[in-house]
N, C-alpha and C positions, 0 to 999 in steps of 0.2 A: 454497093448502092450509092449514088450519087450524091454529096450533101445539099438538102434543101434549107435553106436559112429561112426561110417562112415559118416552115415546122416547129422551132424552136421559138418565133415568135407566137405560133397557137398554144406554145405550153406555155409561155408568159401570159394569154387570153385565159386557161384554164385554171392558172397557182393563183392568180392575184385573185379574182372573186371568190375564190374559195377560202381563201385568211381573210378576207375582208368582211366574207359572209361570217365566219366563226369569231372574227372581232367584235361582229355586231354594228359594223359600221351600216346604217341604216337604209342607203339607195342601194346596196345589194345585198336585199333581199332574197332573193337567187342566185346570189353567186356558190353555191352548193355545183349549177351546171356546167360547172370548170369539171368534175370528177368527168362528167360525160365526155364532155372535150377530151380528156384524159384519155376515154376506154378507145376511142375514134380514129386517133393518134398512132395508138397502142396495136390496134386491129391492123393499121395500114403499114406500117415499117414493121412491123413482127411479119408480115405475110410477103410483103415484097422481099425479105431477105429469103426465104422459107424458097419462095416462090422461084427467086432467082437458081437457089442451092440445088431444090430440087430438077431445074432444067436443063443444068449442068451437072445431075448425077455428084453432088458433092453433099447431098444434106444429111448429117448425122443427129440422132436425137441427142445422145449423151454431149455431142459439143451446141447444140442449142442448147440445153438447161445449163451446160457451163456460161452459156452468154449470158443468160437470164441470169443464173446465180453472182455471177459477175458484176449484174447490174443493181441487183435488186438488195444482195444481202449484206454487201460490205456498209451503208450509210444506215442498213434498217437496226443493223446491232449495233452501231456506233449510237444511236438515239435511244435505243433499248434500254442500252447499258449506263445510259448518262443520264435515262430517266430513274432507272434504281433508286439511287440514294435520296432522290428528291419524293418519291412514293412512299419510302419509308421513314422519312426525316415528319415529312407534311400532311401523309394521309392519316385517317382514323381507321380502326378497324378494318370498318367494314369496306370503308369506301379502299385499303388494299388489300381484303380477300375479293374485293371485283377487279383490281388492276391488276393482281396476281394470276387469277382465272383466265382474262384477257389475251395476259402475256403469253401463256399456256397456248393460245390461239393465235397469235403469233408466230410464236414459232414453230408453228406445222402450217400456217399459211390456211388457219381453219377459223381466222375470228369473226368472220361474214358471218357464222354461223353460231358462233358465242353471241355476238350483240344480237342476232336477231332473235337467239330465246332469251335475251336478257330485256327484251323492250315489251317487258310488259309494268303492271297498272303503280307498282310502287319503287321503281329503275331510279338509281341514280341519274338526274338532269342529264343530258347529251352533253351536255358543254363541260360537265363536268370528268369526262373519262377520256383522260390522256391516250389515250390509244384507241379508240373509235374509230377515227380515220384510215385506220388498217384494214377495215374492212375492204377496200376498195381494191388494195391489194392481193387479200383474200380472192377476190374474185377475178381477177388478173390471172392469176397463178395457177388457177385452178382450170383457166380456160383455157390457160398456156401447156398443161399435163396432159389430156383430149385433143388440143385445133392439130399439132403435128403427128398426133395418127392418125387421127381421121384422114388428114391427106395425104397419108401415104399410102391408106388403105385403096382411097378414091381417084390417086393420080392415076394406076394402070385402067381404071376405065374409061380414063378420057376425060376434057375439058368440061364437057356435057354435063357428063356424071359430077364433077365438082361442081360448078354453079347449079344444076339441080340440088344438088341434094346440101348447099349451103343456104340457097335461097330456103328451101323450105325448114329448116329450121330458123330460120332469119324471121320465117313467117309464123311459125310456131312459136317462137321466144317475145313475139313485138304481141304476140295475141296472149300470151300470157300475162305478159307485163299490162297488156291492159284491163285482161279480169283479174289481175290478183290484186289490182289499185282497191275493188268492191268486195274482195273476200279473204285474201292473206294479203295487206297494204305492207307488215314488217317482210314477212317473206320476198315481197315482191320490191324492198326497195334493199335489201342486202345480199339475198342470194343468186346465182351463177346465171340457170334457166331463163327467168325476166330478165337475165341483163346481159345476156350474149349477144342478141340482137346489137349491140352497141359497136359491142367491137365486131362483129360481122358485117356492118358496116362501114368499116376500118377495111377490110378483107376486098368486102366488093370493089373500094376505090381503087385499091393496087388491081384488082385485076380490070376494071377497066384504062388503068393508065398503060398496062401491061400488053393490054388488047389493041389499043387507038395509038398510043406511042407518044401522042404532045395531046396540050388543050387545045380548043377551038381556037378561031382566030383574036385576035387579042382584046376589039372590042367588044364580042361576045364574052368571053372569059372573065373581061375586066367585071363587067355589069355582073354575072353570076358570083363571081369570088365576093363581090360588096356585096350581094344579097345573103350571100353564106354570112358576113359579117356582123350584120343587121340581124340576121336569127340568130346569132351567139350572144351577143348583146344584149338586145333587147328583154329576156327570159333573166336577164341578170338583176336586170332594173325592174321590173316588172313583176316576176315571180314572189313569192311570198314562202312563206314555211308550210304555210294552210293550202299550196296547191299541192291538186293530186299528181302524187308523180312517184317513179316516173310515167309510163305508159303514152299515153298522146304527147303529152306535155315535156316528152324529151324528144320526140321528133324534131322543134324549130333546134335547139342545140345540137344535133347530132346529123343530120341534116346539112346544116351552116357548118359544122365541119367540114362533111363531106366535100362540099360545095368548094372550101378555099383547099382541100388538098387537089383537088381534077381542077382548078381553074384560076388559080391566085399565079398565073403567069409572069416570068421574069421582066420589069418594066409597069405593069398592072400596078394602080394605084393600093391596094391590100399587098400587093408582095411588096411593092415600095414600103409600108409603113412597119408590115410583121416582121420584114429584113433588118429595120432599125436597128445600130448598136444596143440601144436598151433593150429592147426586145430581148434580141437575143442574148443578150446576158443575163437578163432573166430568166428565160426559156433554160439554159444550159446547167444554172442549179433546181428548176421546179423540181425536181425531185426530192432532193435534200429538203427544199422551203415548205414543201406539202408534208414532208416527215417531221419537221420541227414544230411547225407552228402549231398541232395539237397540245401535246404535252406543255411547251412553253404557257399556252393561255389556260389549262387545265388546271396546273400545277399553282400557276398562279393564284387564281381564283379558291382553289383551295386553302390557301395558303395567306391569302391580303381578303378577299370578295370581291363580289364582283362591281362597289362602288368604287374600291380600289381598281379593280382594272380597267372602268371606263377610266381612269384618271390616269392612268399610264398607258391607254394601248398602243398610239402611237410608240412609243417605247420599246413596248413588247413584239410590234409588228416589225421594229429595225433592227431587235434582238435575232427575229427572226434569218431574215438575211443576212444579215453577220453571219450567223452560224451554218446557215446554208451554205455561203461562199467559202467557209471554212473546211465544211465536211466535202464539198466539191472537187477542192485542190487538194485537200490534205487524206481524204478517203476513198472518195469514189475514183478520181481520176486513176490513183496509183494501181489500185487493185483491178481496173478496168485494162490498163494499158501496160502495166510494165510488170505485175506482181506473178511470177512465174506459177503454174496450176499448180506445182506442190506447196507453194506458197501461200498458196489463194486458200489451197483445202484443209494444210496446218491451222490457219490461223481464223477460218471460216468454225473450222471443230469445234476450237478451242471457244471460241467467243460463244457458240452451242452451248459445251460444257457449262461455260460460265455462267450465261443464266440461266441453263436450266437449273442450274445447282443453285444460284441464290433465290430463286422463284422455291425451288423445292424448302430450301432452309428458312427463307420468310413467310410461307405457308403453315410450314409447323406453327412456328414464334404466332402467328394471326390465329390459331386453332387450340394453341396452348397457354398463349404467356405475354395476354395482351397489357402485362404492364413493361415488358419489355418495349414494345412501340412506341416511340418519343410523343409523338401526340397527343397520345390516351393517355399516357404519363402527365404531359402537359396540363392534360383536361383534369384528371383527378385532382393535380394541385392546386390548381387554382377557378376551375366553373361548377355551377351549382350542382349537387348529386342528380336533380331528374335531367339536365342539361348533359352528364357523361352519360345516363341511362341510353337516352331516345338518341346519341348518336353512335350508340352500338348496334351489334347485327341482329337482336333478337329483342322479345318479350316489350315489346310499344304498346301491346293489349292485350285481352284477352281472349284466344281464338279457340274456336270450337275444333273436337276432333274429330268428329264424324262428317261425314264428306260423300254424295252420291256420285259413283265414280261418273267419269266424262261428260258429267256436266257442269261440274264449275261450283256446287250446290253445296254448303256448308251448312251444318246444323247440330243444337246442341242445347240445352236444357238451362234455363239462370233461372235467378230467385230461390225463392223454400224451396226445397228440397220433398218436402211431403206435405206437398200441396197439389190439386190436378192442374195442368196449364188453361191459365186463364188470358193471356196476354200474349202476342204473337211481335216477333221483331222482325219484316221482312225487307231488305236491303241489300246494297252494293258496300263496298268496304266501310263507308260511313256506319253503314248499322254494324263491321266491326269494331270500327273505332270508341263505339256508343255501348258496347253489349258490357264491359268492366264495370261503368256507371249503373246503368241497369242490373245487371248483377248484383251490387250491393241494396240498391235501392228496395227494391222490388224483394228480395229478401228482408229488409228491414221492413216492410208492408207486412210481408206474407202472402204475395205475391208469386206465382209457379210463371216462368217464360217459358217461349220455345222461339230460339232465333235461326232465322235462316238465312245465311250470308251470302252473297256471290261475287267476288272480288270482280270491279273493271264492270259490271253486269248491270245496269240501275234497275230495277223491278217494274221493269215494262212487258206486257206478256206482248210476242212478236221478235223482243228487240234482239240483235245479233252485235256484238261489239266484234267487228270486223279485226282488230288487233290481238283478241285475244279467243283462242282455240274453243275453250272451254263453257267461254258465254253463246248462248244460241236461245230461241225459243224455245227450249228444251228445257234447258237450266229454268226459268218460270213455267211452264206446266209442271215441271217437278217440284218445285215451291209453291204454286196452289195446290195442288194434289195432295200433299200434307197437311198445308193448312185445314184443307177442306177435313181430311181424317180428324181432327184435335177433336175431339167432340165436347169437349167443355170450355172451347173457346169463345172470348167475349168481344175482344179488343186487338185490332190490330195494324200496329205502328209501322207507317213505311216514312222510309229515308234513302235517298240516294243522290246523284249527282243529275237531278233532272233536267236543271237548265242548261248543264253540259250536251245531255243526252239529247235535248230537242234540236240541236243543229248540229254535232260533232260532225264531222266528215265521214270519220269510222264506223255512226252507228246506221243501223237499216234496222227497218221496220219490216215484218212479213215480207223480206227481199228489196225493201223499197227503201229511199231515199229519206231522212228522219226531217219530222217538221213537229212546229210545236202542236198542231192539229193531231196530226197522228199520234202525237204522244198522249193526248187528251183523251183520242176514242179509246186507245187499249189501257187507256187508266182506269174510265169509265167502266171499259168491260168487265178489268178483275172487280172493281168495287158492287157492279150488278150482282156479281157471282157474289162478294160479301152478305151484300143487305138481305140477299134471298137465304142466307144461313144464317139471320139473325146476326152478326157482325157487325159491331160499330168499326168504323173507323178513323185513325189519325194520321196527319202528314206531318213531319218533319224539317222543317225548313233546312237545307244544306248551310253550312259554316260559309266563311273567306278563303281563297284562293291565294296562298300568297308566291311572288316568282320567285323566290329561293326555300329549298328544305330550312326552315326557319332554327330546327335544332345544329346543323351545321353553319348556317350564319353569325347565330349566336355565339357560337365557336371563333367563328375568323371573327366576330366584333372585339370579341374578349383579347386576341393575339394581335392584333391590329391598331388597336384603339379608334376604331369607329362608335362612332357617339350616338346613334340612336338602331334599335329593332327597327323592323319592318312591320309597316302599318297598310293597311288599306282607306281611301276615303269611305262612308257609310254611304256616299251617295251612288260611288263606286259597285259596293256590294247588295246595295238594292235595289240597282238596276239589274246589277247580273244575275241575281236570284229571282228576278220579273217571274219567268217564264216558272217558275213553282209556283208563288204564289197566286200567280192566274188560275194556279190548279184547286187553292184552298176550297174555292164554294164546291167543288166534288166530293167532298171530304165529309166527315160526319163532326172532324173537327182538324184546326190545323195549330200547331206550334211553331211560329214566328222567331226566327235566332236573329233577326238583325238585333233587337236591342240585347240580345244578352252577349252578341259577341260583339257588340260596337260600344262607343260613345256618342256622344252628341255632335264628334266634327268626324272619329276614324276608329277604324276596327285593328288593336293593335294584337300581335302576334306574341308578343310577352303581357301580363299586369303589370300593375301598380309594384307587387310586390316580387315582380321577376322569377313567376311561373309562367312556364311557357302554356302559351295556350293552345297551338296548334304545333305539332314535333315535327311533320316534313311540311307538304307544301298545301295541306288540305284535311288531315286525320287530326282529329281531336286527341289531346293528352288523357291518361288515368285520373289526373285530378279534376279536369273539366269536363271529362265524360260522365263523372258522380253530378257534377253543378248540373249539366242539361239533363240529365236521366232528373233529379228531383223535380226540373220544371215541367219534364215531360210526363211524369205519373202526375202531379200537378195539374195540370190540366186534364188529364186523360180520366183521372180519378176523380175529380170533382162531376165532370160529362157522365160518366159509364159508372159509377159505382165503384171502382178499380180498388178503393180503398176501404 
């Protein structure tokens, strides 16, 4: 296949927005749509070679997956393996029984499908998991196992029979990608199905370059290559993290691909600029620089925070490239060009071996013998006992055992013990983070609860959290349905993330699009259905929102020497909890948290006395889940008699 220097200049359009975007560098926004650029690329030279192979009766499978293994595996364990020691030197627990898991996914080219059951309601930050970025690969590879049988199956039927029958998967995979944005958005931004369309896109370009032989005439070509330019671009600047994608919204990217591989003509002002020495010298390690620069900012931030790595990222983005340049010449080239197959598959094994075997041996030590881990060694020495607590992997509250299967629906008995339930807890993970406090509280009353949890779920009847399987309209008719059974029930408390829920992207309403209105009428509706049961009812104001897991910051503050928590302004978190307490007059009564989680200028995330108040980015501690649970019988008991 002929060298095209453009190509390598679109992988230079692809690597740069996408460290730029995981830098957090702020005009791109979107630069995430360099993966697509990626997959576009990927489609078009994987198929022209395939395409050529097979014309000439020369294509074998076992020596295509040796090209791909050739390509793919020698830089992905050299970053693997050099991520190790910094996983285990810098992470906590928990945070490397998930980069351990990950690994695991990795190396079977399966972690598309780790992260996307890992992206749910209480996930480690994105930014924060070193290996994330594999994902993409995952879905490379997996599309690379399938595209060269499929065409071996469909080349003896003719050309016909292949553009049929790739278009309509083409058409099936772009139509998936656009309803699973409304109903599985993780699924639909990690896994294969929604996202083959991409590189079959890649597919159709060789084969019409295959089919017509050049581009059009060159000022036709010129004008279409800058317009492909312009739609790669623009999505970069433009886009946001809160757009839906992909589905419609990776058409201008993928697209604008398309566009400069059929038409960025040699002389053409786009093949003029993508042929650039820098270009292409960029282009020629994207590989390596899209494999490094996860773990590099990952590691970091685990390790300094992330006020330490805005303060170095330039730094860390030339760290980047160094090591790119590095692993290019010193890894990828050799094993690419000169490293004989018994060579390549020796020392391919071995490097198997090797992490499988250290991932196996650091799994135990995570499962058994967490003061072996330097970290958590660290942390015991020297930060506060509830500060090692909440950043280990378990026990942050207290959670019910009982659980209505496939709907998400948790439930579970607090207070006296031999008392009838008088007090109902119904909520999203806030009402678990709340139920410990409550638990004791309400026991010291004599008080009997009955709570009902729904992780990621906020207690909207209708609502559907599109991210997560288990929340639907279901999960709340099976939480009023109980409640409505309590038959000696008096009072009952909700809490959730409602101001989230009236505009999240994720949530739907009876199928529809969430708004603070809708959220109002099916508020409305459960509390009609209370008042006609005799049922008082209370609202709960949601806590602060803070952008980092606050028990893990806490941590890099103490290793680091950063000088203050994380705070929120109160003007801040009373704007964002508007959209509740617009809800209070529905209410029979409503309990107000800005002043108990603020001051008078900010809502800070440790006290006075450096308890923390909230553990990850939103859930209340065991100590301040008892302080709001007295203010919330408090009120609720003085209204209702509760006491």
């Amino acid at each position: 296949m002929k060298y095209r220097s453009e190509i390598d200049g679109l992988r230079t359009l692809a690597v740069v927005p996408v460290i730029l975007f995981h830098a957090g560098i702020a005009p791109f926004g979107g630069g995430y749509i360099g993966v697509d650029v990626f997959f576009v690329i990927s489609g078009y030279l994987i198929s022209s070679i395939i395409f050529n192979e097979l014309e000439r009766g020369e294509f074998s499978v076992l020596r295509f997956y040796q090209r791909r293994a050739r390509r793919i595996l020698p830089a992905l364990f050299f970053v693997v393996l050099a991520s190790l020691p910094f996983a285990w030197s810098w992470l906590m627990p928990r945070d490397l029984k998930d980069f351990l898991e990950s690994l695991v996914g990795v190396l079977f080219f399966l972690s598309n499908f780790h992260f996307w059951s890992e992206a749910g309601y209480f996930d480690t930050a994105a930014e924060l998991k070193p290996l994330l970025h594999t994902w993409s690969l995952a879905v490379e590879e997996q599309y690379y196992v399938i595209y060269p049988l499929l065409l071996m199956l469909l080349m003896p039927l003719g050309g016909r029979a292949v553009t049929g029958a790739l278009a309509l998967l083409f058409a099936i995979s772009l139509a998936l990608s656009h309803w699973g944005l409304s109903h599985h958005p993780s699924a639909t931004f990690f896994l294969l199905p929604p996202r083959g369309w991409e590189l079959l896109a890649g597919v159709f370009a060789a084969m019409l370059l295959r089919r017509d032989g050049a581009v059009p005439g060159a000022s036709h070509a010129g004008m279409l290559a800058a317009m492909g330019l312009l739609m790669i671009l623009a999505p970069v600047f433009i886009y946001t993290e809160t757009t839906r994608f992909p589905g419609a919204y990776a058409l201008p990217p993928v697209l604008g691909t398309v566009l400069i591989i059929l038409f960025a003509a040699p002389g053409s002002l786009v093949h003029r600029l993508l042929s650039a020495k820098p270009m292409i010298s960029v282009g020629l390690i994207s590989y390596s620089a899209y494999l490094w620069h996860q773990p590099i900012f990952a590691f970091f931030k685990h390790r300094f925070g992330s006020a330490s790595f805005d303060q170095h990222v330039f730094e860390l983005i030339t760290l980047t490239f160094l090591l790119a340049v590095f692993s290019y010449w010193v890894v990828e080239k050799p094993f690419r060009r000169t490293a004989s197959l018994k060579q390549f598959t020796a020392c391919m094994s071995a490097c198997f071996v090797l992490t499988a075997g250290a991932t196996a041996a650091l799994m135990v030590t995570v499962r058994h013998n967490h003061l072996a881990i330097p970290s958590y060694k660290w942390a015991l020495d020297h930060a506060p006992a509830d500060l090692v607590e909440y950043s280990g992997q378990s026990g942050h509250w207290q959670d019910c055992a009982d659980s209505v299967a496939n709907v998400g629906l948790k439930y579970c008995r607090f207070g006296a013990v031999d008392q009838p339930v008088t007090l109902v807890l119904w909520g999203d993970s806030l009402a678990g983070a709340l139920l410990h406090g409550m638990d004791l509280i309400a026991d010291e009353n004599g008080i009997a609860g009955m709570a009902f949890v729904s992780d990621a779920c906020p207690p909207v009847l209708g609502l559907r959290n599109t991210s997560v399987s288990t929340c639907s309209a279901k999960t709340h008719e099976e939480a009023m349905k109980r409640i409505m059974n309590l038959p000696d029930a008096k009072t009952v408390l909700i809490t959730g993330n409602l101001s989230v829920a009236s505009s999240a992207g994720n949530v739907l309403i009876d199928g529809q699009g969430v708004s603070p209105g809708a959220v109002r009428q099916k508020i409305r509706l459960a509390l009609e259905t209370f008042k006609e049961a005799g049922l008082q009812t209370v609202l709960i104001q949601e806590g602060p929102i803070f952008d980092e897991p606050v028990a893990a910051y806490e941590l890099q503050r103490l290793r680091s020497n950063l000088t203050e928590p994380q705070s929120i302004p109160r003007t801040v978190q009373e704007a964002r909890t508007t959209p509740t307490h617009r809800l209070a007059n529905e209410f029979d009564s409503f309990v107000g948290t800005v002043d108990f989680f603020c001051g008078p200028e900010n809502c800070p995330s440790v006290d006075g006395e450096g308890k923390l108040v909230i553990f990850d980015q939103n859930h209340i501690t065991k100590t301040y889940s008892t302080k709001l649970a007295k203010l919330i019988l408090s009120t609720a008991g003085s209204a209702h008699g509760l006491q």
